[in-house]
Backbone as XML, in Angstrom:
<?xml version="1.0"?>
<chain id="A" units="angstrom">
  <residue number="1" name="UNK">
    <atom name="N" x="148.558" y="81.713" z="394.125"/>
    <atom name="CA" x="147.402" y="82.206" z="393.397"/>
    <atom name="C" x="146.824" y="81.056" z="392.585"/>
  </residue>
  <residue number="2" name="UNK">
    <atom name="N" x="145.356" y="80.996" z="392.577"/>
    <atom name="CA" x="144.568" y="80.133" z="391.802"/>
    <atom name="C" x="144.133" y="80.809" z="390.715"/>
  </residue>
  <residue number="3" name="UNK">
    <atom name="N" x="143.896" y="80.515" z="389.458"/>
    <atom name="CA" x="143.383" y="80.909" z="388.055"/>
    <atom name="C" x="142.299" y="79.692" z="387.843"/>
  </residue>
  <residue number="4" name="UNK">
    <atom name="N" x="141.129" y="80.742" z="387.369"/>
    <atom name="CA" x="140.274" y="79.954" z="386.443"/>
    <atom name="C" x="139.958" y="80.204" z="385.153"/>
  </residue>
  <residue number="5" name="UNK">
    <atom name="N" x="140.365" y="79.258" z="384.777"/>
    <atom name="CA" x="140.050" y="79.843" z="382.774"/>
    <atom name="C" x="138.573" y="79.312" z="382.554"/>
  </residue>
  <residue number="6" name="UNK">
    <atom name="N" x="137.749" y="80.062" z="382.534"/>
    <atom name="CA" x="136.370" y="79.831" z="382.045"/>
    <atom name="C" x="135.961" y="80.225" z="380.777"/>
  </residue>
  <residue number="7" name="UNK">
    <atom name="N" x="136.209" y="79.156" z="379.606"/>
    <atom name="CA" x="135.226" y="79.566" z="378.016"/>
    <atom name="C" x="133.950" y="78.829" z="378.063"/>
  </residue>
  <residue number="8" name="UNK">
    <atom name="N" x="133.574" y="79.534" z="376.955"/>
    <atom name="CA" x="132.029" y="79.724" z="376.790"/>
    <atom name="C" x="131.892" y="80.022" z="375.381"/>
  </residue>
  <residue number="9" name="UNK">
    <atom name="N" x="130.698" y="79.672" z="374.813"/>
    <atom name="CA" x="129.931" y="80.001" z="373.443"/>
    <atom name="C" x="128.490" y="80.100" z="374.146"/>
  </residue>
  <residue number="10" name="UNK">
    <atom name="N" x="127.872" y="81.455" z="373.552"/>
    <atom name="CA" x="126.555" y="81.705" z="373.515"/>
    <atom name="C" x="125.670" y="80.871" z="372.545"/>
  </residue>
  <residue number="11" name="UNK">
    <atom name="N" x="124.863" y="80.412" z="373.043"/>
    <atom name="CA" x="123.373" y="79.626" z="372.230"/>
    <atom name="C" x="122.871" y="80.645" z="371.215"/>
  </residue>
  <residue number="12" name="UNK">
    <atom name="N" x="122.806" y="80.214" z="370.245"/>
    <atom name="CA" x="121.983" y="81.234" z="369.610"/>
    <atom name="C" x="121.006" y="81.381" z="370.042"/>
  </residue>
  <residue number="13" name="UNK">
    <atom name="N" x="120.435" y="82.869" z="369.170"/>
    <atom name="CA" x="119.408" y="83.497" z="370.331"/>
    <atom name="C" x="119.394" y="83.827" z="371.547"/>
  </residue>
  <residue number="14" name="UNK">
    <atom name="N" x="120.487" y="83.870" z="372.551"/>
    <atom name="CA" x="120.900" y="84.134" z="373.595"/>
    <atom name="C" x="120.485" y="85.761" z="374.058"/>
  </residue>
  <residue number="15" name="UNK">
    <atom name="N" x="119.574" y="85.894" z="374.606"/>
    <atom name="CA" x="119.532" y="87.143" z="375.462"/>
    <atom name="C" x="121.097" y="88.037" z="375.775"/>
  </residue>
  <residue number="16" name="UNK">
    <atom name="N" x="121.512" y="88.043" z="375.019"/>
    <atom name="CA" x="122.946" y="88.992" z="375.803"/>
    <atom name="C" x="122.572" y="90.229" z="376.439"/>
  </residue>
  <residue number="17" name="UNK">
    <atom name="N" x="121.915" y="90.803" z="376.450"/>
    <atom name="CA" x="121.589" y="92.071" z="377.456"/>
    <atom name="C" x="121.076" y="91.644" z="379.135"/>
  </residue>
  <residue number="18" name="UNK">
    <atom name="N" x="120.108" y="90.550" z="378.654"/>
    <atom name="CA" x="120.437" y="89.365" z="380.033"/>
    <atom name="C" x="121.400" y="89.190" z="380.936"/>
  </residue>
  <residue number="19" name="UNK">
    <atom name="N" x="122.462" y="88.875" z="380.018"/>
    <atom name="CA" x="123.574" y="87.912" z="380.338"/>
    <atom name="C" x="124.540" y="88.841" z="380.771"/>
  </residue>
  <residue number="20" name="UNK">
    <atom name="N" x="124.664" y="89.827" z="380.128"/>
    <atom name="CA" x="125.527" y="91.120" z="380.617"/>
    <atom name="C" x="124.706" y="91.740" z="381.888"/>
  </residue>
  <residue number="21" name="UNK">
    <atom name="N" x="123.852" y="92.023" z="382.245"/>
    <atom name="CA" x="123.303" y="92.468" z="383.761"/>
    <atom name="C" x="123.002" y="91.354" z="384.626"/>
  </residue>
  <residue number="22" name="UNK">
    <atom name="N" x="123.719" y="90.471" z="384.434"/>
    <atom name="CA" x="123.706" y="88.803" z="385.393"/>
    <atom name="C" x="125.480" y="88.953" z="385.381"/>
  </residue>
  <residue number="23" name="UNK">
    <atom name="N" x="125.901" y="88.898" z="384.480"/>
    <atom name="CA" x="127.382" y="88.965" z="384.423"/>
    <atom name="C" x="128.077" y="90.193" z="385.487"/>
  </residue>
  <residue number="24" name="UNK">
    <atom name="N" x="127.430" y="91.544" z="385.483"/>
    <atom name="CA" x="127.853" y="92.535" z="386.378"/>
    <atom name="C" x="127.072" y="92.640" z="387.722"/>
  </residue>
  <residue number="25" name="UNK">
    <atom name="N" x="126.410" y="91.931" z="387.750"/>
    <atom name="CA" x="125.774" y="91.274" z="389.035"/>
    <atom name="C" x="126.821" y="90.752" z="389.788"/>
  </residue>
  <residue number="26" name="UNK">
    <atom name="N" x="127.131" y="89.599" z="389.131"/>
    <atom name="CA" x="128.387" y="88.201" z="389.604"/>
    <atom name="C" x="129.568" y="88.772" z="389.938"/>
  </residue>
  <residue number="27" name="UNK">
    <atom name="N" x="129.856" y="90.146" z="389.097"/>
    <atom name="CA" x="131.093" y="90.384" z="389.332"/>
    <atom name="C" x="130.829" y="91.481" z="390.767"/>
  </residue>
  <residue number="28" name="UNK">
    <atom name="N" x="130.259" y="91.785" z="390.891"/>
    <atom name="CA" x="129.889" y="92.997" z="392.185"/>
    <atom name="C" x="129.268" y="91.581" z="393.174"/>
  </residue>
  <residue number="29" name="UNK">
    <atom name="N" x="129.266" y="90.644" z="393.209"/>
    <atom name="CA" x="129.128" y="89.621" z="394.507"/>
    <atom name="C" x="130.636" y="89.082" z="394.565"/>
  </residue>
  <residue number="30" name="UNK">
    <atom name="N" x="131.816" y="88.809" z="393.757"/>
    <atom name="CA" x="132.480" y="88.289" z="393.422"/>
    <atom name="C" x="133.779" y="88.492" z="394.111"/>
  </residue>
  <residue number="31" name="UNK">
    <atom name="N" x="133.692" y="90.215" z="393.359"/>
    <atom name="CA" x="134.850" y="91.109" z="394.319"/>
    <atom name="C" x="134.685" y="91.524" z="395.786"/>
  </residue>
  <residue number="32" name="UNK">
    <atom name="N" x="133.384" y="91.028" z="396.091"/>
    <atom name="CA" x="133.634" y="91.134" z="397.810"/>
    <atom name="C" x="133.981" y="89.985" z="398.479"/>
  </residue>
  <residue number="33" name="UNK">
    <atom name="N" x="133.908" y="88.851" z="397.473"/>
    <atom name="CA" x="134.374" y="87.688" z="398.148"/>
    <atom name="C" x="135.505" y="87.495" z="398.986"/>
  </residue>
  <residue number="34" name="UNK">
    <atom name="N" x="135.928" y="87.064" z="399.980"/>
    <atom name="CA" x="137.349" y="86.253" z="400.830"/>
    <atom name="C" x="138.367" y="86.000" z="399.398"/>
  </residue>
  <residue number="35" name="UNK">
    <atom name="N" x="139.233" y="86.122" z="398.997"/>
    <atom name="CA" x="140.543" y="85.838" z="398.550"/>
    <atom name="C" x="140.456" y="85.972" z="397.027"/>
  </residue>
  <residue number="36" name="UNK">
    <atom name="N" x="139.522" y="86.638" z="396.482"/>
    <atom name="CA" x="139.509" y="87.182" z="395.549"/>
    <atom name="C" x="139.956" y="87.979" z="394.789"/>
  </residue>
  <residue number="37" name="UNK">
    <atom name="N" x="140.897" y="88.197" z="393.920"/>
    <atom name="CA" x="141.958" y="88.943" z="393.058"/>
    <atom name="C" x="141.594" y="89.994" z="391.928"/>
  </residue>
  <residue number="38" name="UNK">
    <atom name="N" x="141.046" y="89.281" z="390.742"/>
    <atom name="CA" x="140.502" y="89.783" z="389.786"/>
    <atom name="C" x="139.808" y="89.003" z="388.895"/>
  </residue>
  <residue number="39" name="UNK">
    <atom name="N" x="138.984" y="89.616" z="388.132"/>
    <atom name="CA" x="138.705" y="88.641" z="386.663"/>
    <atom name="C" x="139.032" y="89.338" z="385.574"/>
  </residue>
  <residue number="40" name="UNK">
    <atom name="N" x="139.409" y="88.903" z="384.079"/>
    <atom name="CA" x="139.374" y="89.571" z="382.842"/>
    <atom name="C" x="138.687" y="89.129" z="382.055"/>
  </residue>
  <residue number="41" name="UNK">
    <atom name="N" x="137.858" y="89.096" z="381.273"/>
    <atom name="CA" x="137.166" y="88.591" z="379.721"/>
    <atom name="C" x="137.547" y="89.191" z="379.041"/>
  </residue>
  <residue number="42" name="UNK">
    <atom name="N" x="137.505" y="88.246" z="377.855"/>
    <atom name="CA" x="137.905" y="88.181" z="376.401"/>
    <atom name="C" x="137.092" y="87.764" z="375.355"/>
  </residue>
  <residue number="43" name="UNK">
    <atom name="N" x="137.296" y="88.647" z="373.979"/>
    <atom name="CA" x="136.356" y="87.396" z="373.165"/>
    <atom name="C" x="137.564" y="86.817" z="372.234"/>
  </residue>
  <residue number="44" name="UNK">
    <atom name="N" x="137.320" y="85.409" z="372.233"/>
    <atom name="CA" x="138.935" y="84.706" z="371.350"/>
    <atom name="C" x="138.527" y="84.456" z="370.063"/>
  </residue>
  <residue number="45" name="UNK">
    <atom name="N" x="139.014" y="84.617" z="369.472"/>
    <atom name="CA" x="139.408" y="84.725" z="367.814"/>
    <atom name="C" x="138.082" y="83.758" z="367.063"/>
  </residue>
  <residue number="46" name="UNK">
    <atom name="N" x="138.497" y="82.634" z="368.137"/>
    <atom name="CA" x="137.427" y="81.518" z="367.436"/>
    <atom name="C" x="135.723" y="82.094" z="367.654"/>
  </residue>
  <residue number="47" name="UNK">
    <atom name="N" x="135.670" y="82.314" z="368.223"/>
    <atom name="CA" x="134.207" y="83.207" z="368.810"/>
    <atom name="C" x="133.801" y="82.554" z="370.442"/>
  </residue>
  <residue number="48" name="UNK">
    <atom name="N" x="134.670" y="81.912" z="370.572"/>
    <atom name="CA" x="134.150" y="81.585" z="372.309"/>
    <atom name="C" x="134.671" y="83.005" z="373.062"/>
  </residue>
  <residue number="49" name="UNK">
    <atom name="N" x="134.068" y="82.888" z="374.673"/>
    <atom name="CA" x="134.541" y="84.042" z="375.428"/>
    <atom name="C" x="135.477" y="83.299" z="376.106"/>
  </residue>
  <residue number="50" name="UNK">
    <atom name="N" x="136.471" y="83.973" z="376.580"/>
    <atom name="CA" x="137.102" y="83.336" z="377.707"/>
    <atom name="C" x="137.514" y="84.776" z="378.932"/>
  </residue>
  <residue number="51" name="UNK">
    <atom name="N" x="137.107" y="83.970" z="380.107"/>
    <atom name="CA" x="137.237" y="84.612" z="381.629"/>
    <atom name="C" x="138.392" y="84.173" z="382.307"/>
  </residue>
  <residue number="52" name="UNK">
    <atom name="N" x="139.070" y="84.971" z="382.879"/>
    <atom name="CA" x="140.527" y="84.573" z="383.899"/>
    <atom name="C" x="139.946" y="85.060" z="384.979"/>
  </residue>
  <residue number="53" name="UNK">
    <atom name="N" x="139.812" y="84.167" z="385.898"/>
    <atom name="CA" x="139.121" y="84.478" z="387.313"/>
    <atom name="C" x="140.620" y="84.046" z="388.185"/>
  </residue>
  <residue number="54" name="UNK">
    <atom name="N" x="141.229" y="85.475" z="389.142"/>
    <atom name="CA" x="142.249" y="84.923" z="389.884"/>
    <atom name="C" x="141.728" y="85.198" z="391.119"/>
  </residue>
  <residue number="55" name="UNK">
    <atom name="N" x="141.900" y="84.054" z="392.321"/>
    <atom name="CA" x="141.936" y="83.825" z="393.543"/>
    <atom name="C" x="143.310" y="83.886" z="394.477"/>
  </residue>
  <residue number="56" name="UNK">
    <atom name="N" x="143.200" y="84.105" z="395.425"/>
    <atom name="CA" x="144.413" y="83.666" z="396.426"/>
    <atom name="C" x="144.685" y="82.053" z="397.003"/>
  </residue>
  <residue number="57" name="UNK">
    <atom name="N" x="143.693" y="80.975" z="397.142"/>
    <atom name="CA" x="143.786" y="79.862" z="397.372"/>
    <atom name="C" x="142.399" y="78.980" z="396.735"/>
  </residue>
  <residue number="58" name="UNK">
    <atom name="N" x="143.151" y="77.746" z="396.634"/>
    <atom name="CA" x="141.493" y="77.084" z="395.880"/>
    <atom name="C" x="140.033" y="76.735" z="396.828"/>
  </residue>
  <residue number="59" name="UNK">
    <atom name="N" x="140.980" y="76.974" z="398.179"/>
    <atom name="CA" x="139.521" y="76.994" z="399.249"/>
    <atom name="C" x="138.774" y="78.531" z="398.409"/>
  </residue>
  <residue number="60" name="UNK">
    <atom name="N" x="139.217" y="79.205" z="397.629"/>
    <atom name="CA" x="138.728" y="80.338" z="398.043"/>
    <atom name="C" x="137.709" y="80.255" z="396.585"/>
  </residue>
  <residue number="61" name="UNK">
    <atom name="N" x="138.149" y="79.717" z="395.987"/>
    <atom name="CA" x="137.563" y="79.432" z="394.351"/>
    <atom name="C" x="136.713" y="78.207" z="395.486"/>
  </residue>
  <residue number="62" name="UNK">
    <atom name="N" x="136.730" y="77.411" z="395.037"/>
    <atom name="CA" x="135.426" y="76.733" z="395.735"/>
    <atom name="C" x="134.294" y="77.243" z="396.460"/>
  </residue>
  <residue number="63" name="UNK">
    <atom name="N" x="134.856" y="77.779" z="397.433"/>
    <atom name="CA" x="133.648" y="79.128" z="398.538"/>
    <atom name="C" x="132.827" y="79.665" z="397.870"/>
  </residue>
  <residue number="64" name="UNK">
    <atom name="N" x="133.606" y="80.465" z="396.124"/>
    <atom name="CA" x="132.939" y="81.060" z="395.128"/>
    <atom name="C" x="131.880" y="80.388" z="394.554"/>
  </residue>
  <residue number="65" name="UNK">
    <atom name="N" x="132.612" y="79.273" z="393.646"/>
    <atom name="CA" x="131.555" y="78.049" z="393.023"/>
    <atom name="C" x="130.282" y="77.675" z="393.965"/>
  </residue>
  <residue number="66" name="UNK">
    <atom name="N" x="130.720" y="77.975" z="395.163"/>
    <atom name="CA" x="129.384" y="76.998" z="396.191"/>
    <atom name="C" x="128.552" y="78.204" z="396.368"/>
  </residue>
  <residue number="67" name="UNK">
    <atom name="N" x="128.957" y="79.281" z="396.191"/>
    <atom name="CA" x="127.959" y="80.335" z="396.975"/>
    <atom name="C" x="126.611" y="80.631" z="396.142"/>
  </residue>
  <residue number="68" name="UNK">
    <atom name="N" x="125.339" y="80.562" z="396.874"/>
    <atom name="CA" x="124.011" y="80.395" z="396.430"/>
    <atom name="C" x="123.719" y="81.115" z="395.361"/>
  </residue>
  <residue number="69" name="UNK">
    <atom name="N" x="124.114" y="82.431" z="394.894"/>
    <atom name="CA" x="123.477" y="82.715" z="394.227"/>
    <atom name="C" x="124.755" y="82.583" z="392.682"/>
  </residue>
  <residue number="70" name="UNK">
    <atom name="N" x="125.522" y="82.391" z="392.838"/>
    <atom name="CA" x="126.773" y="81.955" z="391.891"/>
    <atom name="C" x="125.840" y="80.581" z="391.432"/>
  </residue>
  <residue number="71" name="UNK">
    <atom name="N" x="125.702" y="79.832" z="392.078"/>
    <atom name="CA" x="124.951" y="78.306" z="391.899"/>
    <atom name="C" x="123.877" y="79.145" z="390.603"/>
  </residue>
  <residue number="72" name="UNK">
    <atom name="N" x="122.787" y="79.451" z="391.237"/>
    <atom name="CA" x="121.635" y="80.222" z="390.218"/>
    <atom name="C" x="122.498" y="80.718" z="388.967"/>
  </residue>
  <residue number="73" name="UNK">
    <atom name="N" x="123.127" y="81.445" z="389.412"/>
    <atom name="CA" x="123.720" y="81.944" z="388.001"/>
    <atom name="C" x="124.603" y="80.760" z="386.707"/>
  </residue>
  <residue number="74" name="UNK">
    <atom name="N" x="124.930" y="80.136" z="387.684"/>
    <atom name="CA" x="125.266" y="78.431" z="387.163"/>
    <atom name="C" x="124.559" y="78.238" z="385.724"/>
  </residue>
  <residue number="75" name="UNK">
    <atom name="N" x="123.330" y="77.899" z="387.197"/>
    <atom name="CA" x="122.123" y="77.213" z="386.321"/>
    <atom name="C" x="121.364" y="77.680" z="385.055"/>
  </residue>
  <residue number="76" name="UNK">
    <atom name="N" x="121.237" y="79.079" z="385.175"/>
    <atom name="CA" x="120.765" y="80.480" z="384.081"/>
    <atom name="C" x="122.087" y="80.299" z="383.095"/>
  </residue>
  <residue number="77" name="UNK">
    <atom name="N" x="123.185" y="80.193" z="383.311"/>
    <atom name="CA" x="123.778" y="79.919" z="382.156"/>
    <atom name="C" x="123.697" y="79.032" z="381.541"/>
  </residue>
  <residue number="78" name="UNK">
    <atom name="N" x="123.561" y="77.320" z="381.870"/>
    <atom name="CA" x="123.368" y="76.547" z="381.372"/>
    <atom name="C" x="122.098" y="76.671" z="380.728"/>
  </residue>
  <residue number="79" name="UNK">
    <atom name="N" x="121.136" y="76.946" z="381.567"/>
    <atom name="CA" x="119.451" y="76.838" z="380.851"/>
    <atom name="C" x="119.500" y="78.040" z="379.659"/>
  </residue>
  <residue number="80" name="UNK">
    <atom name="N" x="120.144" y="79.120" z="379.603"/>
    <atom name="CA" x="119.620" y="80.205" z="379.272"/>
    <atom name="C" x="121.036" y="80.935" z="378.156"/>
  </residue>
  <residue number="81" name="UNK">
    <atom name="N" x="122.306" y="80.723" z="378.465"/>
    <atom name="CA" x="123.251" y="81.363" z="377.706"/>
    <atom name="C" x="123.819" y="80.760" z="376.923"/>
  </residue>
  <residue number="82" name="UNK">
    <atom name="N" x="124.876" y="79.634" z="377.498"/>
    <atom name="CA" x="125.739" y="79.107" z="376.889"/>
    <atom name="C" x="125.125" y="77.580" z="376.015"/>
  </residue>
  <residue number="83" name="UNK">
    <atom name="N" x="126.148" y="77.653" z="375.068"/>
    <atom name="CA" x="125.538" y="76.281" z="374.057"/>
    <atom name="C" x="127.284" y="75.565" z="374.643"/>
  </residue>
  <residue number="84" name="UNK">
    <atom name="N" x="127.692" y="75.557" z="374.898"/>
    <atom name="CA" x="129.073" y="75.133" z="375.869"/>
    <atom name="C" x="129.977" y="76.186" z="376.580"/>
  </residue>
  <residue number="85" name="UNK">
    <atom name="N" x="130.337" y="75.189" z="377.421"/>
    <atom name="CA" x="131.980" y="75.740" z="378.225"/>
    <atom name="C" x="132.293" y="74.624" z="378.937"/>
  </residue>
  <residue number="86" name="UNK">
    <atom name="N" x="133.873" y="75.383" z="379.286"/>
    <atom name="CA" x="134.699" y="74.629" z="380.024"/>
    <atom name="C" x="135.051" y="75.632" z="381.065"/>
  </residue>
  <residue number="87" name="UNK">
    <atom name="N" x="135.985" y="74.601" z="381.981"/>
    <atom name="CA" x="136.354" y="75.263" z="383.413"/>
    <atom name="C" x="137.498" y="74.805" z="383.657"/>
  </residue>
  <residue number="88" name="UNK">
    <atom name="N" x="138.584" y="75.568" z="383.514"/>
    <atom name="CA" x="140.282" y="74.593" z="384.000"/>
    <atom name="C" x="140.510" y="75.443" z="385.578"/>
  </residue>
  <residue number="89" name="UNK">
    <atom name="N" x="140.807" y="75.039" z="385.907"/>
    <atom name="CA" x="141.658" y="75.524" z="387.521"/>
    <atom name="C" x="143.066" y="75.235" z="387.660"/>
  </residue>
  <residue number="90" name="UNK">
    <atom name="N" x="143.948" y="76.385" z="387.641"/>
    <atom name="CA" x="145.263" y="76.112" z="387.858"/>
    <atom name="C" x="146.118" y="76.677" z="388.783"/>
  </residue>
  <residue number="91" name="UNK">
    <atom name="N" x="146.946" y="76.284" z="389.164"/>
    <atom name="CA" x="147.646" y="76.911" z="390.027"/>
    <atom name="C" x="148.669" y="77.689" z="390.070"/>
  </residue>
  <residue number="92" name="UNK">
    <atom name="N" x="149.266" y="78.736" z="390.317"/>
    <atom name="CA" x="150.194" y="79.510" z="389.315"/>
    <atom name="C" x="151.351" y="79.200" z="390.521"/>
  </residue>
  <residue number="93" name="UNK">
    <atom name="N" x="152.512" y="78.698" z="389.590"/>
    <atom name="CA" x="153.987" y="78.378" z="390.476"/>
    <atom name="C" x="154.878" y="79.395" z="390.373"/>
  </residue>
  <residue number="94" name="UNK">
    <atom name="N" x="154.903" y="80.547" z="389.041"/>
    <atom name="CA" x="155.754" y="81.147" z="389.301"/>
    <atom name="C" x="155.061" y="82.376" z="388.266"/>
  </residue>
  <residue number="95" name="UNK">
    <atom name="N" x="155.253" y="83.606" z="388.904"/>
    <atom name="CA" x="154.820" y="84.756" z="388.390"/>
    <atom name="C" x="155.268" y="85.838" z="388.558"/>
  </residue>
  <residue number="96" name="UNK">
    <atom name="N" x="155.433" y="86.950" z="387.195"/>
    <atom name="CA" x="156.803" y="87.951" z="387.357"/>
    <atom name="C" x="155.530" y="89.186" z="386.312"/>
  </residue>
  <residue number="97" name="UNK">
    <atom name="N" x="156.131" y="90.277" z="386.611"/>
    <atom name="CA" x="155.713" y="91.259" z="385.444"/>
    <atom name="C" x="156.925" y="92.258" z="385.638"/>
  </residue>
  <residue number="98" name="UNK">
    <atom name="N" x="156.744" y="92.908" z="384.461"/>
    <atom name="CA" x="157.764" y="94.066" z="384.356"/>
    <atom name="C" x="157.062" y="95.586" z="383.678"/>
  </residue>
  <residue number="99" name="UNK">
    <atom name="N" x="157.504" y="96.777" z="384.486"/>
    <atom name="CA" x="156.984" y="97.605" z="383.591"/>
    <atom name="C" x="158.380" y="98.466" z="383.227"/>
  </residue>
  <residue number="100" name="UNK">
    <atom name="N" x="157.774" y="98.916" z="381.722"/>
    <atom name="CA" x="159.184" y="99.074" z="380.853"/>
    <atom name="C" x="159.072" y="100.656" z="380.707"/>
  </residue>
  <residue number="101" name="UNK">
    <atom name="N" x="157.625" y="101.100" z="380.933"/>
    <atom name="CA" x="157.886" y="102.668" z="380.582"/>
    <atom name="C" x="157.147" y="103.433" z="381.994"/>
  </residue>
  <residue number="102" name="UNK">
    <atom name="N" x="157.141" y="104.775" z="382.225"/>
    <atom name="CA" x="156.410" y="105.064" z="382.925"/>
    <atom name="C" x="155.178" y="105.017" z="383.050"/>
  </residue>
  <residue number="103" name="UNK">
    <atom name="N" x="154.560" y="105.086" z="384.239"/>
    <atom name="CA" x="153.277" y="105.013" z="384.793"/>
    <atom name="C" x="152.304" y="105.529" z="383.623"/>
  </residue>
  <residue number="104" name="UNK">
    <atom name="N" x="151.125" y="105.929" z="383.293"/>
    <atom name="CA" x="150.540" y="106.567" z="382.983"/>
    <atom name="C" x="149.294" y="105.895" z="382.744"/>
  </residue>
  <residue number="105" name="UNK">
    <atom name="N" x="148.286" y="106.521" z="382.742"/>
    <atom name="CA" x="146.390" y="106.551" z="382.843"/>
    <atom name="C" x="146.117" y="105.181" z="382.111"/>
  </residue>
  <residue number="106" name="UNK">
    <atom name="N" x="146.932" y="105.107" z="380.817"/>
    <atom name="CA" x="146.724" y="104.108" z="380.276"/>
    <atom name="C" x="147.740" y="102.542" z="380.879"/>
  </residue>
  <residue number="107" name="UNK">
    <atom name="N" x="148.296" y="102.598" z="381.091"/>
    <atom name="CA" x="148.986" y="101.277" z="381.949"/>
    <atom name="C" x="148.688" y="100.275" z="382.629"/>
  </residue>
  <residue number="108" name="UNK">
    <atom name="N" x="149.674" y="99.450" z="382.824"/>
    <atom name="CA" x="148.817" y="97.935" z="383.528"/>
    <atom name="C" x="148.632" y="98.873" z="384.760"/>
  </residue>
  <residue number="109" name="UNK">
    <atom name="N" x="147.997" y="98.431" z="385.734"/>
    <atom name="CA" x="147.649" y="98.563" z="387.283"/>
    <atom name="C" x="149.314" y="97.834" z="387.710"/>
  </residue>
  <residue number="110" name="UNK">
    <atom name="N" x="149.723" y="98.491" z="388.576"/>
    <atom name="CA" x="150.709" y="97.768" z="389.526"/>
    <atom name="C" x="150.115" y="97.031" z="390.488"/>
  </residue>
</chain>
């Protein structure tokens, strides 16, 4: 599995109602992608956002990054949302979960 940690800070003045119907756009092109897992956002303490984008291989995160309208959305963030971010890509070597109580509505997903 590939992980992408994507943070971000909004520009002031940032359209966020924008950015949120571009954001659920991306994610409904995203999850139909080839080897695509999940994403989560967060907002972190400091006030940046941060995104966990997981893949099955980094061909498959790349495919993502290159695809045309991901590109546009690129660009609309840079021109239009963010006053910074970063992008790490990692590779996950070893990964475990445990569940400690029963199932229920509220629970991780297995």
């Amino acid at each position: 599995m590939v992980i992408v940690v994507f943070r971000s800070r909004y520009k002031a003045g940032a359209d966020l109602a924008a950015y949120e119907a571009l954001a659920v756009e991306m994610y409904d092109l995203v999850a139909s992608q080839p080897g695509f897992i999940s994403i989560e956002s967060y907002d972190a303490p400091d006030g940046s956002q941060v995104s966990l984008e997981c893949f099955e291989t980094d061909e498959d995160v790349r495919s993502w990054r290159a695809h045309p309208a991901h590109r546009a959305a690129q660009q609309r963030g840079r021109d239009e949302f963010y006053s910074w971010y970063s992008v790490d890509t990692a590779e996950v070597f070893r990964s475990h979960e445990m569940h400690l109580t029963p199932s229920s509505p509220d629970s991780v997903p297995e």
